[in-house]
C-alpha positions in Angstrom: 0.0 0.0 0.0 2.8 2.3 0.7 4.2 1.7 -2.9 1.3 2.3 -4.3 0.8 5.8 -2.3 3.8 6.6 -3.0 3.6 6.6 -6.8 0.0 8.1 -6.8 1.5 11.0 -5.0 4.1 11.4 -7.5 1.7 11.3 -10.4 -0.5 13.6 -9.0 2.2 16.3 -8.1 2.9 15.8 -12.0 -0.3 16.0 -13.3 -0.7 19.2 -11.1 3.3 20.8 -13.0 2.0 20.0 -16.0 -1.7 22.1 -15.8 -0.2 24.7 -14.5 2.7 24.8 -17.2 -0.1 24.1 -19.7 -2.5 27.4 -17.9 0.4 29.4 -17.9 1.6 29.2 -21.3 -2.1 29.4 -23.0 -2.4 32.7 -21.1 1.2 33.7 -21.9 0.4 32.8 -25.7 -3.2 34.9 -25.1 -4.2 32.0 -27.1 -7.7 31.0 -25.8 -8.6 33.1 -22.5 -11.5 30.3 -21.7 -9.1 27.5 -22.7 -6.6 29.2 -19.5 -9.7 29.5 -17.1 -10.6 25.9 -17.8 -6.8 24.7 -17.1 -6.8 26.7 -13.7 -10.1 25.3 -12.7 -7.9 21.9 -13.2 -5.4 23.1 -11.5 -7.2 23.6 -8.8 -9.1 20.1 -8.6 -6.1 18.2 -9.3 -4.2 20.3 -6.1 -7.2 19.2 -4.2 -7.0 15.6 -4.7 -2.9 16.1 -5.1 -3.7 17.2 -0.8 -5.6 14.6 -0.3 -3.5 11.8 -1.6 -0.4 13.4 0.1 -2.7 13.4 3.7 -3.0 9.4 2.6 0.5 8.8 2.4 1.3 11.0 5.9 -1.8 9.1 7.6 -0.2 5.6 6.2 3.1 6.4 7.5 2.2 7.2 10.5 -0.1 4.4 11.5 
């Protein structure tokens, strides 16, 4: 289980670095102004659950 948390934290950290990369360069660009909103609003779910995965792994530690 540890493994497994360990890795999802990983990929969610990722995930989250490449959103924001993605939302920053769109906005940069002034490609698509909605097409940056959407990303943010991504970024922001994804830190969410990034949180909560990273609580997981703390929580697992620990116990």
């Amino acid at each position: 289980m540890q493994f497994a948390l360990f890795h999802l934290t990983t990929i969610a950290v990722l995930a989250v670095l490449i959103v924001l990369i993605l939302g920053l360069v769109t906005l940069l660009r002034g490609d698509s102004p909605n097409l940056s909103q959407k990303l943010m609003r991504w970024r922001i779910g994804l830190q969410f659950a990034a949180i909560l995965v990273i609580m997981a792994f703390v929580l697992y530690q620990r116990a």
